[in-house]
N, CA, C and O atoms as CSV, one atom per row, in Angstrom:
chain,resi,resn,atom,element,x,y,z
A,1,UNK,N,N,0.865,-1.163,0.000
A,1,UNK,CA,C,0.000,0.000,0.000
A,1,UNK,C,C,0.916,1.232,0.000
A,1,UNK,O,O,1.681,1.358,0.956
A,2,UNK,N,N,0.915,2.084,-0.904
A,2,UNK,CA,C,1.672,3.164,-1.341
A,2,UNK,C,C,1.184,4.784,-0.453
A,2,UNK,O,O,0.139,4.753,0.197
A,3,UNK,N,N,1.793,5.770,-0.486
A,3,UNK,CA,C,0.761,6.916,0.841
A,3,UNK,C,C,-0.224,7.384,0.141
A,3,UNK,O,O,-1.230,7.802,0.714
A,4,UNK,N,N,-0.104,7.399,-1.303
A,4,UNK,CA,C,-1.281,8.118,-1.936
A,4,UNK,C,C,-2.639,7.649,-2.105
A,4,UNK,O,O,-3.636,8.232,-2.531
A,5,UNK,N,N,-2.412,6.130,-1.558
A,5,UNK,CA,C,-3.886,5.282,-1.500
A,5,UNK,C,C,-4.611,5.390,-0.349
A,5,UNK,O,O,-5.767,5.069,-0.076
A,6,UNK,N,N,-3.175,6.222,0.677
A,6,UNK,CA,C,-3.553,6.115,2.055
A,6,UNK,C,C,-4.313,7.160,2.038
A,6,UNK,O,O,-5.451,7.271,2.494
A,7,UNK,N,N,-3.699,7.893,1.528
A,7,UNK,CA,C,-4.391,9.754,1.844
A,7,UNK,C,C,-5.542,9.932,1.033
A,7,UNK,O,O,-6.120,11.019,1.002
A,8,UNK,N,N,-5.852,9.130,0.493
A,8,UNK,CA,C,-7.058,9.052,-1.073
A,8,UNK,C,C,-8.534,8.104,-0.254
A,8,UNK,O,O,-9.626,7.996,-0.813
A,9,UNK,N,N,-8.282,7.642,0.834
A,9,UNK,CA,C,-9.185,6.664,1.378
A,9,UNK,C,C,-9.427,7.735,2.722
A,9,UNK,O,O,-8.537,8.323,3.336
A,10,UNK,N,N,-11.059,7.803,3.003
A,10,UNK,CA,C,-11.688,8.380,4.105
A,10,UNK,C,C,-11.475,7.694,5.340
A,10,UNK,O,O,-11.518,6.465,5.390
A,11,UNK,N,N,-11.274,8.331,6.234
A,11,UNK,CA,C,-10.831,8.351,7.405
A,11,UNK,C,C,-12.061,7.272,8.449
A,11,UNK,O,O,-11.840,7.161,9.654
A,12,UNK,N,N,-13.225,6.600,7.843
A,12,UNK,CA,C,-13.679,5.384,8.115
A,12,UNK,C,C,-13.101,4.681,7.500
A,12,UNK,O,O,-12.360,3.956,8.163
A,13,UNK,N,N,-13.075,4.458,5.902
A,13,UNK,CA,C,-11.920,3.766,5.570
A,13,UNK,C,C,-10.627,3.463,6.018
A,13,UNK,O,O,-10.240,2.295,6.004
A,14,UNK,N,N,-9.672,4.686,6.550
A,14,UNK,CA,C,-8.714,4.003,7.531
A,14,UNK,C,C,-8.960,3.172,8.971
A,14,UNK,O,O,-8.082,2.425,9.404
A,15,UNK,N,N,-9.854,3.312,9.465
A,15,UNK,CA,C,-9.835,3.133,10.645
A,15,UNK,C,C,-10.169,1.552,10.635
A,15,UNK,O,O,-9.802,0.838,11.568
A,16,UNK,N,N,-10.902,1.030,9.500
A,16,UNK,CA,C,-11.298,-0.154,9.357
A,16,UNK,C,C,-10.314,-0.868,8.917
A,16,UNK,O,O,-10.285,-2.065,9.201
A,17,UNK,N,N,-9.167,-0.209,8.027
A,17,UNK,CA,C,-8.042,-1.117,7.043
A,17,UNK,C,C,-7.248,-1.012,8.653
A,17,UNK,O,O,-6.605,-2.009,8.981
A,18,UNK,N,N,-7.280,-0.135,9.381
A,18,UNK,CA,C,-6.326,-0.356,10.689
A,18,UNK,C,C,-6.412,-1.352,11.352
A,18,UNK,O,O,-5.393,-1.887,11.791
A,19,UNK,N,N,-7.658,-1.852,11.591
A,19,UNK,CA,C,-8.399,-2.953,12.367
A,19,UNK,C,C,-8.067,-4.262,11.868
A,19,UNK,O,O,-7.998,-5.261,12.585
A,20,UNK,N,N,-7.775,-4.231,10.086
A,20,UNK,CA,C,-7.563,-5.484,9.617
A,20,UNK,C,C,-6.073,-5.575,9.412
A,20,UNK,O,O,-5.504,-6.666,9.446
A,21,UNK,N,N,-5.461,-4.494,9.209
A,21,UNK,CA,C,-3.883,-4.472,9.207
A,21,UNK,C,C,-3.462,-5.556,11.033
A,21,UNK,O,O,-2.803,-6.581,11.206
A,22,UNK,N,N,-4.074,-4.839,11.823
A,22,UNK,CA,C,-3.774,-5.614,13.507
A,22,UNK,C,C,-4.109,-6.759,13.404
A,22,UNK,O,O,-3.551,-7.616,14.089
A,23,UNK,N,N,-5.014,-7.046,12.605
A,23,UNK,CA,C,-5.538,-8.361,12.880
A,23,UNK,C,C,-4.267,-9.307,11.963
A,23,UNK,O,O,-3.739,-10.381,12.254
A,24,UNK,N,N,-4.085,-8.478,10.878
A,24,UNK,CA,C,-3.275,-9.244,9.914
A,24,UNK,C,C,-1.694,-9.188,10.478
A,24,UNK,O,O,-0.926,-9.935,9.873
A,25,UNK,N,N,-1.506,-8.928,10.832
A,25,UNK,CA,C,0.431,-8.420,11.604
A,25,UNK,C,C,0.148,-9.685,13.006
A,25,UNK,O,O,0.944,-10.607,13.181
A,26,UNK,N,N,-0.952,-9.512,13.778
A,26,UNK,CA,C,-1.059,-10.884,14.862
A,26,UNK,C,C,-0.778,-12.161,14.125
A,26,UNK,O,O,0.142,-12.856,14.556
A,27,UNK,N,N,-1.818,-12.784,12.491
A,27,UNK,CA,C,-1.552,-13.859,12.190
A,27,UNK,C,C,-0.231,-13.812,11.998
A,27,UNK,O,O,0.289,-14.751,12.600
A,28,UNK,N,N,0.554,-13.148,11.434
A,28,UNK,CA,C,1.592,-13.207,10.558
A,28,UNK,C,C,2.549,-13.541,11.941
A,28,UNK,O,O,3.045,-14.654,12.114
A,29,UNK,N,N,2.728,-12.420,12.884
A,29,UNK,CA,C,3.513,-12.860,13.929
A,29,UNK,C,C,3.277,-14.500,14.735
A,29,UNK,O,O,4.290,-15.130,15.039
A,30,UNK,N,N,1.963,-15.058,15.016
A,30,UNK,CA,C,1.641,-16.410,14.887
A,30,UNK,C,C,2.195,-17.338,14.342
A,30,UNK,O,O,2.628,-18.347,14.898
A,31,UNK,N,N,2.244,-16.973,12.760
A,31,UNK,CA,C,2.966,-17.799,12.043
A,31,UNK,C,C,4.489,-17.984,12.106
A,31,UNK,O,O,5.076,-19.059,12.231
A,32,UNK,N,N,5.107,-16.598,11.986
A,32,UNK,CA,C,6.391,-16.371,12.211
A,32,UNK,C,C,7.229,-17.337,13.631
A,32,UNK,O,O,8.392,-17.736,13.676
A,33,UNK,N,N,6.139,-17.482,14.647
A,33,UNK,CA,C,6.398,-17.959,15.965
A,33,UNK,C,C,6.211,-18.938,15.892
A,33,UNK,O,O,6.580,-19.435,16.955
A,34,UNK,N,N,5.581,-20.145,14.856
A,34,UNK,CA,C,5.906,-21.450,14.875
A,34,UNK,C,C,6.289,-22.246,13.187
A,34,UNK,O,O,6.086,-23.212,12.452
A,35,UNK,N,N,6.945,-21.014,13.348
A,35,UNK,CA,C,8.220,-21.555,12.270
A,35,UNK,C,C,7.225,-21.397,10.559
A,35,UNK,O,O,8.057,-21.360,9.653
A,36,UNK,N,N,6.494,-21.352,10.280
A,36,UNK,CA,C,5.080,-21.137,9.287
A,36,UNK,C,C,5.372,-19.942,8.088
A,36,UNK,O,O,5.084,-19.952,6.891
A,37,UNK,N,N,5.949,-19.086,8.782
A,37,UNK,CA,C,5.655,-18.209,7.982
A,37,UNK,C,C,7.183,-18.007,6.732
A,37,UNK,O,O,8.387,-17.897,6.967
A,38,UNK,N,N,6.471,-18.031,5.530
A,38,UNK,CA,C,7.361,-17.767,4.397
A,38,UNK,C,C,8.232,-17.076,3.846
A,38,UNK,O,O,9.240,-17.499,3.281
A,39,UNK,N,N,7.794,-15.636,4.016
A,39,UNK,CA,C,8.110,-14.669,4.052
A,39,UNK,C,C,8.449,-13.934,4.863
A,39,UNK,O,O,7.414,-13.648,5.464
A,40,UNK,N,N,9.164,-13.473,5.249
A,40,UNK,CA,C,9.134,-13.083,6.935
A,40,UNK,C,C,8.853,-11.423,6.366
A,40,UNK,O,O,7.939,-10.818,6.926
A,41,UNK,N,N,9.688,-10.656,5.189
A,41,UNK,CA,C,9.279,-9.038,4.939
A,41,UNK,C,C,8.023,-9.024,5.038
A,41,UNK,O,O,7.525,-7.898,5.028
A,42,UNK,N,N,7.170,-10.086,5.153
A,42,UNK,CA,C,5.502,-9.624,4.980
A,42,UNK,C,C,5.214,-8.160,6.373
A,42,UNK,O,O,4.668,-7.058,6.425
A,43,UNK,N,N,6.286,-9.444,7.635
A,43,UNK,CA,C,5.881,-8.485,8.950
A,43,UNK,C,C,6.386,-7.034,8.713
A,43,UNK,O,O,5.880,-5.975,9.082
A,44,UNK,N,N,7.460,-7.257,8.033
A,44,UNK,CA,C,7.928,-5.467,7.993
A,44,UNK,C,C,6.940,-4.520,7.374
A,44,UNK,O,O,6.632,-3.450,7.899
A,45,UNK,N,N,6.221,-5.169,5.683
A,45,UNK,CA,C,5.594,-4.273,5.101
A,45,UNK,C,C,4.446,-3.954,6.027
A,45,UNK,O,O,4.303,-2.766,6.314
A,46,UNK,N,N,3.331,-5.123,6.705
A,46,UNK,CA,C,2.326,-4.999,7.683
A,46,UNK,C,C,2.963,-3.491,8.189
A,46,UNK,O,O,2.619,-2.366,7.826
A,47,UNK,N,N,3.906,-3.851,9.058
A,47,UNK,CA,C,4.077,-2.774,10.317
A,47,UNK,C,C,4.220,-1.128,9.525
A,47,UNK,O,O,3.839,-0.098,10.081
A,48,UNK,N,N,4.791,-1.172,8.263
A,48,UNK,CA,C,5.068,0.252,7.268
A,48,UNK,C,C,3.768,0.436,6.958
A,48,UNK,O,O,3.336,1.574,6.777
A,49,UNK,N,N,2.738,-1.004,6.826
A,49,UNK,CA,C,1.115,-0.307,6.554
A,49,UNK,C,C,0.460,0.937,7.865
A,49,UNK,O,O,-0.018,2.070,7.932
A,50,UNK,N,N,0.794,-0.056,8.614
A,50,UNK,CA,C,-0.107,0.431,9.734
A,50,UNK,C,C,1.003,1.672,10.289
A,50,UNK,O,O,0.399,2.425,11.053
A,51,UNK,N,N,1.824,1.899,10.184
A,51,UNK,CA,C,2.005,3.188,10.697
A,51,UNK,C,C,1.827,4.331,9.565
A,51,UNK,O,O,1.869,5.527,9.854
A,52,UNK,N,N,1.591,3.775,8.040
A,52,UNK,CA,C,0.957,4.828,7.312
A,52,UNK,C,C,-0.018,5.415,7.673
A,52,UNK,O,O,-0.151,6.633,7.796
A,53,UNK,N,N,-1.046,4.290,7.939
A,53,UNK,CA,C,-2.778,4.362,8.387
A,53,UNK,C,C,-2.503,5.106,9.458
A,53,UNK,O,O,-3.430,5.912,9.534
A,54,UNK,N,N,-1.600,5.327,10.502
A,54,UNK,CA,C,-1.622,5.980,11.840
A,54,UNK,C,C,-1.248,7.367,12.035
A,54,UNK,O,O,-1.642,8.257,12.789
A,55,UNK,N,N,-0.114,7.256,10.867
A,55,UNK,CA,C,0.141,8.354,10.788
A,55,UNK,C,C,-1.072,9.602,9.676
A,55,UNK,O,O,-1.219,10.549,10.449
A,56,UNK,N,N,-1.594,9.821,8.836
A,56,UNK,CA,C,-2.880,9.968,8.565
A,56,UNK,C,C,-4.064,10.384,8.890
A,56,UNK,O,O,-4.859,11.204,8.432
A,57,UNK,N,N,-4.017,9.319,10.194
A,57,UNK,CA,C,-5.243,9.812,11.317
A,57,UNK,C,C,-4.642,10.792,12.354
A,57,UNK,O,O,-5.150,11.614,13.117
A,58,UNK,N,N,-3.689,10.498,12.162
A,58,UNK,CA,C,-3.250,12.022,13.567
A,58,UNK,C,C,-3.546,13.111,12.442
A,58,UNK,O,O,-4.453,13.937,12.542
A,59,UNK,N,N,-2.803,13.031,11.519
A,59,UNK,CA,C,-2.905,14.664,10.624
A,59,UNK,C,C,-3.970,14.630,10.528
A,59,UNK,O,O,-4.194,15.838,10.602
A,60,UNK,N,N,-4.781,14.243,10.428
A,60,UNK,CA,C,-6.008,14.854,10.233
A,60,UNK,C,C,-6.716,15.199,11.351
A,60,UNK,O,O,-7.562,16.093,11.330
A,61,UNK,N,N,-6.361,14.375,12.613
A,61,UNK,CA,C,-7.267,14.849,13.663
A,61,UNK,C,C,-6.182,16.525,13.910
A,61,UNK,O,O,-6.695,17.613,14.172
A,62,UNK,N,N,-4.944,16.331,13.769
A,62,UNK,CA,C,-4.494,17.307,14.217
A,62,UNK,C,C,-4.720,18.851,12.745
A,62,UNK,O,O,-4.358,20.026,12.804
A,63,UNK,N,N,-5.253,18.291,11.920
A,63,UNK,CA,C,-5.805,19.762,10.718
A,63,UNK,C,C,-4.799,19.543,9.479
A,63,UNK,O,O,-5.018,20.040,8.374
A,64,UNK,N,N,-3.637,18.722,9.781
A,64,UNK,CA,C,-3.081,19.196,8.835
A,64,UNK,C,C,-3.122,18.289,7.405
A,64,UNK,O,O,-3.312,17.081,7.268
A,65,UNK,N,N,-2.869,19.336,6.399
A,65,UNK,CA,C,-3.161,18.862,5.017
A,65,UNK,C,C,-1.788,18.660,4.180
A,65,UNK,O,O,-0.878,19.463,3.976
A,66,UNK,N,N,-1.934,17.427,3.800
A,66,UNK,CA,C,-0.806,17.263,2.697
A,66,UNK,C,C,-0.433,18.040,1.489
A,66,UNK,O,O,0.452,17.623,0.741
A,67,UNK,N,N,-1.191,19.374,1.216
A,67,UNK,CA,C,-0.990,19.865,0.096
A,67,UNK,C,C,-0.300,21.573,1.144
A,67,UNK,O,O,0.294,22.497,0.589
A,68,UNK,N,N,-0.590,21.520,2.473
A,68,UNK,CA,C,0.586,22.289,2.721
A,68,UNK,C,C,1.909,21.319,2.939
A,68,UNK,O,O,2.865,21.919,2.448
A,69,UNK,N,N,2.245,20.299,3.380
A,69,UNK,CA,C,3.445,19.567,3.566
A,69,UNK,C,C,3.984,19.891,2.172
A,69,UNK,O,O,5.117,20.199,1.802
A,70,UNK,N,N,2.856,19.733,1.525
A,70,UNK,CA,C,3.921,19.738,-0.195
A,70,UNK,C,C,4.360,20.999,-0.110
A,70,UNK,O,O,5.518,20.977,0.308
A,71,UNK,N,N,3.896,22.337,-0.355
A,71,UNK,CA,C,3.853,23.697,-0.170
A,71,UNK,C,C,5.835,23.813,0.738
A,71,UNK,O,O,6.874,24.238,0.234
A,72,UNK,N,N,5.664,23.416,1.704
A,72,UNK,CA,C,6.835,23.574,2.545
A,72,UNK,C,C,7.594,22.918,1.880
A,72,UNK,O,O,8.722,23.410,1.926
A,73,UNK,N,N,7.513,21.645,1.005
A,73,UNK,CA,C,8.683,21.048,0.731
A,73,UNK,C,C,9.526,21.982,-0.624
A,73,UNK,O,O,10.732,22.143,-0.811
A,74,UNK,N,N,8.632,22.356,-1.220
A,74,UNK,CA,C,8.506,22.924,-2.240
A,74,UNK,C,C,9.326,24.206,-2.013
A,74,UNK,O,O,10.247,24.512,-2.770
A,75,UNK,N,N,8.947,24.986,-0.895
A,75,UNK,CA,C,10.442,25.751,-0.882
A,75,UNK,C,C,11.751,25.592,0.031
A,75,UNK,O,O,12.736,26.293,0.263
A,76,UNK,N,N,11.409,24.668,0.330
A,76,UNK,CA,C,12.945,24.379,0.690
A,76,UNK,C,C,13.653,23.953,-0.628
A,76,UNK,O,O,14.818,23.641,-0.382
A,77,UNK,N,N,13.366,23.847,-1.824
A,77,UNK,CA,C,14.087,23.166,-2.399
A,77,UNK,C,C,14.936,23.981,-3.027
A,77,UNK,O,O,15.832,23.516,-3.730
């Protein structure tokens, strides 16, 4: 999941992909813990999901908009 799918999906929408991201990072760690699991980067990407999704919901509870982040990046450059 890339940030622009993150920031493109309503904030019920995150809160629900959050719920299934936890649920999905428990199996995976499950698996990982009795030897099962295949892949082991799965757990890393899980954990880069869910702190996208987390991070997201703070900016927004806290106001802020990604098209000022861009704005600032934009002159620093």
């Amino acid at each position: 999941m890339d940030g622009k799918t993150v920031h493109d999906m309503t904030t019920s929408e995150l809160t629900q992909k959050l719920g299934e991201l936890k649920v999905e990072l428990f199996n995976l760690r499950f698996s990982h813990a009795t030897g099962q699991l295949a892949n082991p980067m799965t757990l890393a990407n899980v954990k880069r999901d869910i702190a996208r999704v987390k991070t997201v919901l703070r900016e927004r509870e806290l106001g802020i908009e990604k098209k000022a982040v861009e704005k600032k990046g934009a002159k620093a450059k």
